[in-house]
TORKOL-933987 format. One line per field, with one value per residue: residue number from 1; x, y, z of N, C-alpha, C, CB in turn. Coordinates in steps of 0.2 Angstrom, whole numbers, plus 2048, in hexadecimal, padded with zeros to 3 digits. Glycine has a CB too. Example, Ala and Ser with C-alpha at 12.3 -4.5 7.8 and 13.67 -1.06 7.14 Angstrom:
BEGIN
i <- (1  2)
n_u <- (842  840)
n_v <- (7E4  7F5)
n_w <- (827  823)
ca_u <- (83E  844)
ca_v <- (7EA  7FB)
ca_w <- (827  824)
c_u <- (842  840)
c_v <- (7F0  800)
c_w <- (827  827)
cb_u <- (839  846)
cb_v <- (7EA  7FD)
cb_w <- (82D  81D)
This chain:
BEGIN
i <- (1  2  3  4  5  6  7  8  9  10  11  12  13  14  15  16  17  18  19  20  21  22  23  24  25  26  27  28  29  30  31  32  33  34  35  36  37  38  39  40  41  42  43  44  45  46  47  48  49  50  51  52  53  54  55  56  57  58  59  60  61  62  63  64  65  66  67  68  69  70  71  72  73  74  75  76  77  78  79  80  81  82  83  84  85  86  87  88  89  90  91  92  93  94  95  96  97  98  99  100  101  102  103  104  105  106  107  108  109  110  111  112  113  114  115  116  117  118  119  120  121  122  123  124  125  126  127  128  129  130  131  132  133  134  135  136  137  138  139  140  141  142)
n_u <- (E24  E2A  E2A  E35  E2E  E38  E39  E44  E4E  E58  E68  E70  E7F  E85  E91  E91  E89  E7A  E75  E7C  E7C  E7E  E87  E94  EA2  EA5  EA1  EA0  EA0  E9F  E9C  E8F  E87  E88  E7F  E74  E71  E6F  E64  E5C  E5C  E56  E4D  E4C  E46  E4B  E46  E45  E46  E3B  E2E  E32  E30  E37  E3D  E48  E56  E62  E70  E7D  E89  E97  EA3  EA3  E98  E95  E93  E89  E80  E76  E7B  E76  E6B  E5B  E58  E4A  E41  E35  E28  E25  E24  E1A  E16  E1E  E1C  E20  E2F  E3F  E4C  E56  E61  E71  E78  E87  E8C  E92  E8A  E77  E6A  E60  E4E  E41  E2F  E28  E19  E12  E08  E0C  E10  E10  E0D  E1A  E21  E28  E39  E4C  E59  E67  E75  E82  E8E  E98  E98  E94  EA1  EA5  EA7  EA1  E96  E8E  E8A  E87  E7A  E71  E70  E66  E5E  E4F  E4B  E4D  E43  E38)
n_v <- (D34  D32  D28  D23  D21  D18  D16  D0A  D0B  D02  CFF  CF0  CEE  CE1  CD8  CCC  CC0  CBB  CB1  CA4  C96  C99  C9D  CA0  CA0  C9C  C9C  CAB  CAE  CBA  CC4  CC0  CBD  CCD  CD2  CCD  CCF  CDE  CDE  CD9  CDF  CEE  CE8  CE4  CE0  CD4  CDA  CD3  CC5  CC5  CC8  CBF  CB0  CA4  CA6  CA4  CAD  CB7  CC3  CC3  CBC  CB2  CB3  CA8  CA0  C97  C9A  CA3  CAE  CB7  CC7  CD4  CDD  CE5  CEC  CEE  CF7  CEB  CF5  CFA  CF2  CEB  CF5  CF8  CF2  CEA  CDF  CE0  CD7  CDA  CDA  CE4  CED  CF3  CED  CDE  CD8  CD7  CE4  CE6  CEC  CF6  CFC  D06  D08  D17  D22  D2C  D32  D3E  D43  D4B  D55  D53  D4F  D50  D4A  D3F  D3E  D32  D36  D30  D22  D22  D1E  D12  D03  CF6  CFB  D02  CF5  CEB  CF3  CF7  CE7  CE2  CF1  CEE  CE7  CF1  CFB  CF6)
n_w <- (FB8  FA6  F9B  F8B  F7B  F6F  F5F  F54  F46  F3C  F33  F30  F26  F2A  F28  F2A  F31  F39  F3F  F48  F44  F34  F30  F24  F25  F2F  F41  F48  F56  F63  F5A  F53  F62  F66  F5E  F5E  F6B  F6A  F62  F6D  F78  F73  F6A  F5E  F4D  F40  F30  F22  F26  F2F  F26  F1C  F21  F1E  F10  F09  F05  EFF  F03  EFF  EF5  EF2  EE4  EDD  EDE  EE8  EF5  EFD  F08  F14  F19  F1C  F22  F27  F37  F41  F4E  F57  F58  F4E  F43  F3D  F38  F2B  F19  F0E  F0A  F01  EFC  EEE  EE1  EDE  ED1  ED4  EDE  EE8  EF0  EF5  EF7  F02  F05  F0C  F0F  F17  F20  F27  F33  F33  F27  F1A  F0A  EFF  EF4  EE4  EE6  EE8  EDC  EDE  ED1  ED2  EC6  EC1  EC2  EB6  EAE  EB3  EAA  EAE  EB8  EAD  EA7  EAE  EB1  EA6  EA2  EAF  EAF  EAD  EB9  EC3  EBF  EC3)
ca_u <- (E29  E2B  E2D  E33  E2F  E3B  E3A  E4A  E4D  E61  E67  E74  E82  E89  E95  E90  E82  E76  E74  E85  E7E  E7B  E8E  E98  EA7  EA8  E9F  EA1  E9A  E9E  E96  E88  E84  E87  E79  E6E  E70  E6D  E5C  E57  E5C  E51  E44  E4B  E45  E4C  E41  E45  E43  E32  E29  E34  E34  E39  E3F  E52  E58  E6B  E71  E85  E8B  E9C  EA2  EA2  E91  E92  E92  E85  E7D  E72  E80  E74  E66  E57  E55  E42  E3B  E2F  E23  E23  E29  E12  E15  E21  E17  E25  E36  E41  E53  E58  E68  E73  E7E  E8E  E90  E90  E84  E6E  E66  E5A  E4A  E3B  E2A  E27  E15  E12  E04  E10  E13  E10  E0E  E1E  E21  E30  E40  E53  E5C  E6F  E77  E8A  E8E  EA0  E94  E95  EA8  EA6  EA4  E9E  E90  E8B  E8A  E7F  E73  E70  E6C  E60  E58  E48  E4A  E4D  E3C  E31)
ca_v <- (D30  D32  D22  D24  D1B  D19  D0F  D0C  D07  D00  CFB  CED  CEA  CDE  CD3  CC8  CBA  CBD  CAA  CA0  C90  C9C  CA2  C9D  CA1  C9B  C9F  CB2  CAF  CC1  CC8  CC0  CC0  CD3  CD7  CC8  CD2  CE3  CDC  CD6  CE7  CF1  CE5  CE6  CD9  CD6  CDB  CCF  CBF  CC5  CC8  CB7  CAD  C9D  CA6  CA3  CB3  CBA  CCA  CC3  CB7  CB2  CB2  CA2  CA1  C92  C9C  CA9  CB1  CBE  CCC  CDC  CDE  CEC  CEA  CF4  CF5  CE9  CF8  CFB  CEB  CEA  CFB  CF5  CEF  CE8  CE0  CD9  CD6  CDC  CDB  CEA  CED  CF4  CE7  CD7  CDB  CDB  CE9  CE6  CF3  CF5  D02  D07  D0C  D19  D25  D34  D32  D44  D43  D4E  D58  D52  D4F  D51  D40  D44  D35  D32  D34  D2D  D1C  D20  D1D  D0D  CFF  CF1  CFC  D00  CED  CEA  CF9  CF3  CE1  CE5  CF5  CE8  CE4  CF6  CFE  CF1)
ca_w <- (FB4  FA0  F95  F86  F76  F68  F59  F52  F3C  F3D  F2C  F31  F23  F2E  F24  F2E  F31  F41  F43  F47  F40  F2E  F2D  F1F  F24  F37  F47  F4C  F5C  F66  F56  F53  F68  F67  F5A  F62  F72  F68  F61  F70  F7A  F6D  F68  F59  F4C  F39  F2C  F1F  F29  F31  F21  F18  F28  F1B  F0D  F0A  EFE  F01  F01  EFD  EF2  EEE  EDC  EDB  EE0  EEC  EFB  F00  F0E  F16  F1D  F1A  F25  F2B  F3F  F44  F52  F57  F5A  F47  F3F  F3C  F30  F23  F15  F09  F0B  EFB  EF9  EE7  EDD  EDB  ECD  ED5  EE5  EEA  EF6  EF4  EFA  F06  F06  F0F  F0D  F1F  F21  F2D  F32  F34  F20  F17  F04  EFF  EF0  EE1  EE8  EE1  EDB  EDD  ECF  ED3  EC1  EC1  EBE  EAE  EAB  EB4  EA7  EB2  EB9  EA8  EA4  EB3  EB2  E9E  EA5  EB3  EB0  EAE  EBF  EC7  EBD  EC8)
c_u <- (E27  E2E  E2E  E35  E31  E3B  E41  E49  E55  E62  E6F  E7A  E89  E8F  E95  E88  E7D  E78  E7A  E83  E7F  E84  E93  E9F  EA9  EA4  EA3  E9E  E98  E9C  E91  E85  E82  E82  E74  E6A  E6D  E66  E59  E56  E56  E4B  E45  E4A  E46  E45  E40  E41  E3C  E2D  E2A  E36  E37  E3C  E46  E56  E5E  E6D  E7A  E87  E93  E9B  EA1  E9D  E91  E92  E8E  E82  E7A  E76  E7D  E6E  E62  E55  E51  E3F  E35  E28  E22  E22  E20  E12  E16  E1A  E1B  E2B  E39  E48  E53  E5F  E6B  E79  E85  E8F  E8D  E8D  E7E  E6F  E61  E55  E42  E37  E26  E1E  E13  E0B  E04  E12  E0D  E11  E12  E1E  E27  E36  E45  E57  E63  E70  E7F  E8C  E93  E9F  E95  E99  EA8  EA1  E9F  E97  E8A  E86  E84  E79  E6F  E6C  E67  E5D  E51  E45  E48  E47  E37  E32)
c_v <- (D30  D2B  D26  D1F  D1D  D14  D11  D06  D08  CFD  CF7  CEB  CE7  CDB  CCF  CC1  CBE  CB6  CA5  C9C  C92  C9C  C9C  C9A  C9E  C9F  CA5  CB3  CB7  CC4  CC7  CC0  CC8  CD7  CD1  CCE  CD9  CE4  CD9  CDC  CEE  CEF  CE5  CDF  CDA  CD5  CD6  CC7  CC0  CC6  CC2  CB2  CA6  C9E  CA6  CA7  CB3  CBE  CC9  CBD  CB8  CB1  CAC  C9D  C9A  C93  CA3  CA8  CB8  CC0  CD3  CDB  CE6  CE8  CF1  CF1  CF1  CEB  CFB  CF7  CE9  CEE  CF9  CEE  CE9  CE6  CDC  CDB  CD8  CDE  CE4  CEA  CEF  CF1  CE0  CD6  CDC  CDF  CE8  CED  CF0  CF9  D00  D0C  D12  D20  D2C  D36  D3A  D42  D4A  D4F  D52  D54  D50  D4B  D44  D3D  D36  D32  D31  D23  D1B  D20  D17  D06  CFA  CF3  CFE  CF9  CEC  CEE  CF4  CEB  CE0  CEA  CF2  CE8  CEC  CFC  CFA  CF7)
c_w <- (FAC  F9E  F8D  F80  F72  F65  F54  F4A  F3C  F36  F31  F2B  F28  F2C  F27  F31  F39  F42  F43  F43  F38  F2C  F2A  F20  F2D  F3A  F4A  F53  F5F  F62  F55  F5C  F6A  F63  F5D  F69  F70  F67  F67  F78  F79  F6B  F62  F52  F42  F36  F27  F21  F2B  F2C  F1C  F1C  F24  F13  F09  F04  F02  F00  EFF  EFA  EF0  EE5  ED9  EDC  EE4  EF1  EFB  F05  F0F  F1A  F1D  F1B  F28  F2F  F3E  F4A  F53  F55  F52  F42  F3A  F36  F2C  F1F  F10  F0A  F05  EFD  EF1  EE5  EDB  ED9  ED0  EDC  EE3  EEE  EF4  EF8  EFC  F08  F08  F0D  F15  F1C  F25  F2C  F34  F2D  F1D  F11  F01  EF6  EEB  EE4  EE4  EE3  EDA  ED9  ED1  ECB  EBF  EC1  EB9  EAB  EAC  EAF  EAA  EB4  EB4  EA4  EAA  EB1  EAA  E9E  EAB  EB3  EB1  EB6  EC2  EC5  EC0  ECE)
cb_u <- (E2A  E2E  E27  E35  E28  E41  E33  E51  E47  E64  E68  E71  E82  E87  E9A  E91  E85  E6D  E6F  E8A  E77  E75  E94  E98  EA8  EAF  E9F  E9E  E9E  EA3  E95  E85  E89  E8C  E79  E72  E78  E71  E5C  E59  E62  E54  E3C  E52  E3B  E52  E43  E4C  E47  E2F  E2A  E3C  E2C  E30  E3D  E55  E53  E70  E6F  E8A  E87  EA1  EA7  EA6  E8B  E94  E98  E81  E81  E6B  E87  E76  E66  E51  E5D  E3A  E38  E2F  E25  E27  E2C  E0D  E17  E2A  E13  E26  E3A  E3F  E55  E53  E67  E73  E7D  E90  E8E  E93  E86  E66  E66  E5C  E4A  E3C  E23  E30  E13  E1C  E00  E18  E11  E13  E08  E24  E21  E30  E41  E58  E59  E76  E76  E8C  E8D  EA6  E8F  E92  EAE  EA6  EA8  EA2  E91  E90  E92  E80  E77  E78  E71  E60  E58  E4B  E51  E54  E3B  E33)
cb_v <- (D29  D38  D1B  D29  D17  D1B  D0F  D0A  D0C  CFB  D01  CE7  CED  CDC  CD3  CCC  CAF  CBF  CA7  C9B  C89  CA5  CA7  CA2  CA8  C9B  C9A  CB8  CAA  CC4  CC8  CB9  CBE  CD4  CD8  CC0  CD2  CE4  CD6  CCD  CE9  CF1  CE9  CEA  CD5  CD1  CE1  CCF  CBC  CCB  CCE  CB9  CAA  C98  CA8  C99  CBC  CB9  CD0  CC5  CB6  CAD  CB3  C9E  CA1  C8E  C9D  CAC  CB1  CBD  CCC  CDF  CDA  CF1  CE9  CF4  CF9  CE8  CFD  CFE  CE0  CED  D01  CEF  CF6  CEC  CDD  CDA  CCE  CE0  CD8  CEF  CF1  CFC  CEA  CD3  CE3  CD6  CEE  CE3  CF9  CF5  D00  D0D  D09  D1C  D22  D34  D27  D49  D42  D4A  D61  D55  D4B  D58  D39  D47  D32  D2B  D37  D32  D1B  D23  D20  D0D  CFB  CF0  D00  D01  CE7  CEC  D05  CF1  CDD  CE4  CFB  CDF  CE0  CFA  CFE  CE7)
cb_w <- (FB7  F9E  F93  F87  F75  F67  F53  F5A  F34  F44  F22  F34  F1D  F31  F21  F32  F33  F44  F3F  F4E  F41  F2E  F35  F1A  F21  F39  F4C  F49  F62  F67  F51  F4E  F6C  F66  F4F  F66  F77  F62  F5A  F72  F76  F67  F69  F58  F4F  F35  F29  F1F  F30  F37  F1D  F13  F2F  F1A  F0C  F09  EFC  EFE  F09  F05  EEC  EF0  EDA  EDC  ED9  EEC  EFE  EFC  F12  F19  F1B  F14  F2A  F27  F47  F3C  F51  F5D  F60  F46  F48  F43  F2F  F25  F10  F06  F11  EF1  EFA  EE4  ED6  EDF  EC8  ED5  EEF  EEB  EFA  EF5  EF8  F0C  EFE  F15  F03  F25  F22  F2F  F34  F3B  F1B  F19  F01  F02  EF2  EDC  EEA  EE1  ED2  EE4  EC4  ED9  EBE  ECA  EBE  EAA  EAD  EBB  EA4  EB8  EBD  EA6  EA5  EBD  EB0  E9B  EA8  EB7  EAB  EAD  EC1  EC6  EB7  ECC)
């Protein structure tokens, strides 16, 4: 008999909470049961919470900044969840959405030659994203 072991790295943007009592907007229940039951299927455990078990960041704010919440999660493997070195939330200029990133350790990692950066350049007509970029490059050079 063969087992076989997979580790599975699921990015969730859910627009959605996991935790009913968290949701802003009213209990999803059949949603959040259906990723509860996903994560407990999988073994799959957010990334965010297990490295910030008390730290309370947001990946979604309204405009009027009196409502936010965490709606954009990495689900990993239990079997891996030990490798990741790194998780932040950080701001990005063209949504109202953080981006959540991780630095997965791993000892299948091969040091890789220069890569190619594709930019979307039709950024550079949009004022708005202009204005951001201008106000936080600071931030995006850490």
């Amino acid at each position: 008999m063969k087992i076989l072991l997979l580790e599975v790295i699921l990015i969730a943007l859910l627009h959605q909470v996991i935790k009913a009592e968290a949701a802003p907007f009213g209990k999803k229940s059949s949603v959040i049961q259906a990723i509860s039951n996903l994560c407990g299927t999988l073994d799959l455990k957010d990334v965010w919470r297990h490295m910030h078990p008390n730290e309370p960041l947001f990946t979604w704010q309204h405009k009027s900044l009196k409502i936010h919440c965490r709606l954009d999660y990495w689900l990993v493997s239990n079997g891996i969840i030990n490798q990741i070195k790194e998780c932040k939330i950080v701001p990005v200029s063209f949504s109202d959405h953080a981006a959540v990133s991780f630095y997965l350790l791993s000892k299948d990692y091969e040091k890789r030659g220069p890569g190619f950066f594709k930019f979307n350049n039709s950024l550079l007509k949009d004022s708005k994203f202009i204005d951001d970029l201008k106000t936080n490059i600071e931030k995006y050079k850490e």
